[in-house]
Every structure is written in structure tokens, then in C-alpha cells.
Residue, then its C-alpha position, 0 to 999 in steps of 0.5 A: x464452174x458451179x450453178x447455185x439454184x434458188x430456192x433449192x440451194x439455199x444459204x449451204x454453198x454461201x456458208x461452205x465458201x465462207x467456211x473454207x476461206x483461208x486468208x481474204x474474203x470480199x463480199x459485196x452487199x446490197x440487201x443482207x438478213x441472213x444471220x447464218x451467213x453473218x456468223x460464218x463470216x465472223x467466225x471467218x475473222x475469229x481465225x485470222x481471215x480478213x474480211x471486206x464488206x463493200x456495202x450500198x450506200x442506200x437502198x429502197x428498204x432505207x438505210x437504217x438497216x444497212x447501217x446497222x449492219x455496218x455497225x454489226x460487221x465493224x464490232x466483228x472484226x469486219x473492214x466495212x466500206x460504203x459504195x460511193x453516191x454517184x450512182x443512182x443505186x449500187x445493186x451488185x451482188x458478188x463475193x471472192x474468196x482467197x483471191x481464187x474464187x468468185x461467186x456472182x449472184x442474182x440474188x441478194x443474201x435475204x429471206x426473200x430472194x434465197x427462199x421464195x426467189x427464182x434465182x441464180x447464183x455462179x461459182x467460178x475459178x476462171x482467173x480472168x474472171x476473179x481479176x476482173x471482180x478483184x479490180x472492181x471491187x478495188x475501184x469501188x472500194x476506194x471510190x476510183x474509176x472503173x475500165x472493164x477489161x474482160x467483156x464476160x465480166x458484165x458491168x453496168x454502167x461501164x460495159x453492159x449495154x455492149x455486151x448484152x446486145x451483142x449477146x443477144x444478136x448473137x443468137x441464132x437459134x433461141x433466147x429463153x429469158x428471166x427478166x422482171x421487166x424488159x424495157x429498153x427500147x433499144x433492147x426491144x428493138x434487139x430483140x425485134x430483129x431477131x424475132x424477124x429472124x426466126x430466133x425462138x424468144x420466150x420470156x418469163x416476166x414482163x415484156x413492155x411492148x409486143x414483139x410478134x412471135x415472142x412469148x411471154x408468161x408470168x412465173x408461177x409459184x415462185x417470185x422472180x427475181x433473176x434475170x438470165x439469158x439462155x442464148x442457143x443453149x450454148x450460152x447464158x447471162x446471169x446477173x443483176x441487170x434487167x434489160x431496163x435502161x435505167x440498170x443498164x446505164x445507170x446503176x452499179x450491176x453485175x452479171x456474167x457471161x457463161x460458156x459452160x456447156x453443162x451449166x447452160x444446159x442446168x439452167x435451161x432445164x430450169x427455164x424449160x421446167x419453169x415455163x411449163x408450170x407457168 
């Protein structure tokens, strides 16, 4: 498993998978400007890879860019699909390569995110993992019905909120988070308890209600844009959902669920460094 930290890594790790595909690639879009990872993927067309594009059917920019870009990928070869309208938002951000390697990002392929952003990005080869994405971004694709099948793959609306309450109920020790704006009332409620149990709580973002003992700063410097969960650090969440209700129940997003204890430890160092400086 591979951890992409943003703003240091930029568009490199993107564009290299993208270089190295050999027969499929299937990409998720929300929001897209980044003309390098457009040429690399057109350029994957030009010597016989199929490329998909799963794109949102709006976003708050409007969906005259997101058309354009459809346009753009059509002309290039790209089979371009629109995600369905049943949702409020589709704000998931994943790519998989060859059928073998799935990148689930917390942020979207802007300038905004990947150069300005605090944010995260997984690179993984664990099969369970690239056969949940696959069956997802099939489902999506042909507009059927989603059942999660790997409680590490997180889905909003399917599975999320059961998975991240018993992530965070789980801990025992501390919870470091990234989160823009925490906000559920059941969620806080979690959270709350765990307080009361003396788990260790630190929140970079917003938190809507005071828990006693919970400490919250502002990330400084950076725009913050994941959202992360360091759980013990043994454990972490990564993904596009804040523990707001309405990313939680009723909007497309995706995260997952990390039990590398070398990747844990590269995030939580990243919070640690984070929080000092904030």
C-alpha cells in the first residue's frame, strides 16, 4: 500500500499509473483541470488502453465545465459515462488500473486540491479491495444497484455510516481527525462517549458542538480538504466523507479502511506536524 500526500506529491503518482497501464483504466471524476493528467490519459488511448470515465452528473462549479470535458474525452478516444441524478451529489474520487490497482483519493484532480490542499490519496493491490471499486464502478456505470460487500471498502450512502461508527468506537486509545466540518449528531454523539472514555480526540476543522476534552484547531497554512481518521495509530480512514449527515446518507462517497502499519504511522506524522504548526 502506497500513501499519496498532498501538496507534496503532486500529479507524479496519477501520471505514472496512468503511464504504466497496459490494457484498462477506469477513472472516477468529480472535479477535473489538471491538463497533465488528461494528456496522459489520452495518450493511454493512443496505444490501445481503454479508458473509462465515470463522470458527476453536476457539481457546485455547474455543469458546463463538466460537459466540456466529457466533450474532450469523447474526441480522445475516451468511453465517457455520466453518474445517475438519484443522488443529491456523486463526490467520489477513485481510479483503477489494469483491474489490479486501485487509487482512492481524498482529493479531486484540481489545482486547488493537489497544490494548495492538505490531503490524501491510497494506492493499493489488495484484490478484495480493487473487486469492491470494480463492482462499484460497474454498478454506477450502468446506473444499477450498489450491495457492499467488504466492510473496508467505505460507500456512502450504502455502508458508511456503519463502518465509521464502529471505527471510531473501536478506538481505545486516540482519534486524530481531518474533517472540514463534523456534524452529525450521531457521529458526535460517538464521539462523546469515547471522550467520556478517555480516548485522546484532536480535530483539525470544525467541530459543530463542544465535547469536553476534545481539541479542535484550524489547519494553518494549507487548505483542508481531506478527511482522515487515525484510530489508536494502528488504524486509519481515508476518503471523501466528512462525518456530516448529508455525505453520510445521501451522497456517493468513497473512502477506505487502512490496516498498514507503515502508512498509519506516515499520516499520523503528517497530523502530528500539522497540528503543531496549526
Amino acid at each position: 500500500m502506497q500513501l499519496i500526500i498532498q501538496p507534496d506529491a503532486g500529479t507524479t503518482p496519477i501520471v505514472k499509473a496512468i503511464k504504466k497501464a497496459k490494457k484498462t483504466i477506469d477513472i472516477v471524476i468529480f472535479r477535473f483541470d489538471r491538463s497533465e493528467i488528461q494528456k496522459a490519459l489520452e495518450v493511454a488511448v493512443d496505444r490501445d488502453v481503454v479508458v473509462r470515465a465515470l463522470i458527476a452528473h453536476t457539481n457546485r462549479g455547474g455543469q458546463k465545465s463538466l460537459r466540456k470535458l466529457e466533450q474532450a474525452l469523447l474526441e480522445a478516444g475516451i468511453v465517457v459515462a455520466r453518474t445517475a441524478d438519484d443522488l443529491p451529489r456523486y463526490h467520489g474520487k477513485m481510479m483503477i488500473v489494469d483491474g489490479r490497482t486501485l487509487h482512492i483519493y481524498g482529493f479531486n484532480l484540481t489545482r486547488l486540491d493537489i497544490d494548495k490542499s492538505r490531503s490524501f490519496g491510497i494506492v493499493t493491490r489488495n484484490k478484495k479491495l480493487v473487486q469492491a471499486a470494480a463492482k462499484l464502478f460497474e454498478a454506477d456505470t450502468v446506473r444499477q444497484t450498489y450491495a457492499p460487500g467488504n466492510q473496508r471498502f467505505v460507500v456512502s450512502p450504502e455502508n458508511s455510516r456503519q463502518v465509521l461508527t464502529a471505527f471510531i468506537k473501536g478506538a481505545k486509545e486516540q482519534l486524530l481527525i481531518y474533517d472540514q466540518q463534523v456534524s452529525d449528531n450521531l457521529m458526535q454523539r460517538v464521539l462523546m462517549d469515547r471522550a467520556k472514555a478517555g480516548v485522546e480526540i484532536r480535530i483539525l476543522g470544525k467541530l459543530e458542538k463542544t465535547i469536553p476534552k476534545c481539541k479542535v484547531r484550524k489547519l494553518a497554512d494549507l487548505r483542508l480538504h481531506v478527511r482522515a481518521i487515525i484510530r489508536d495509530g494502528t488504524n486509519a480512514f481515508i476518503g471523501s466523507q466528512s462525518l456530516r449527515k448529508l455525505e453520510l446518507d445521501g451522497r456517493r462517497e468513497i473512502g477506505v479502511i487502512i490496516n498498514d502499519r507503515t502508512v498509519v504511522r506516515k499520516i499520523r506524522s503528517v497530523f502530528e506536524a500539522d497540528w503543531k504548526l496549526s
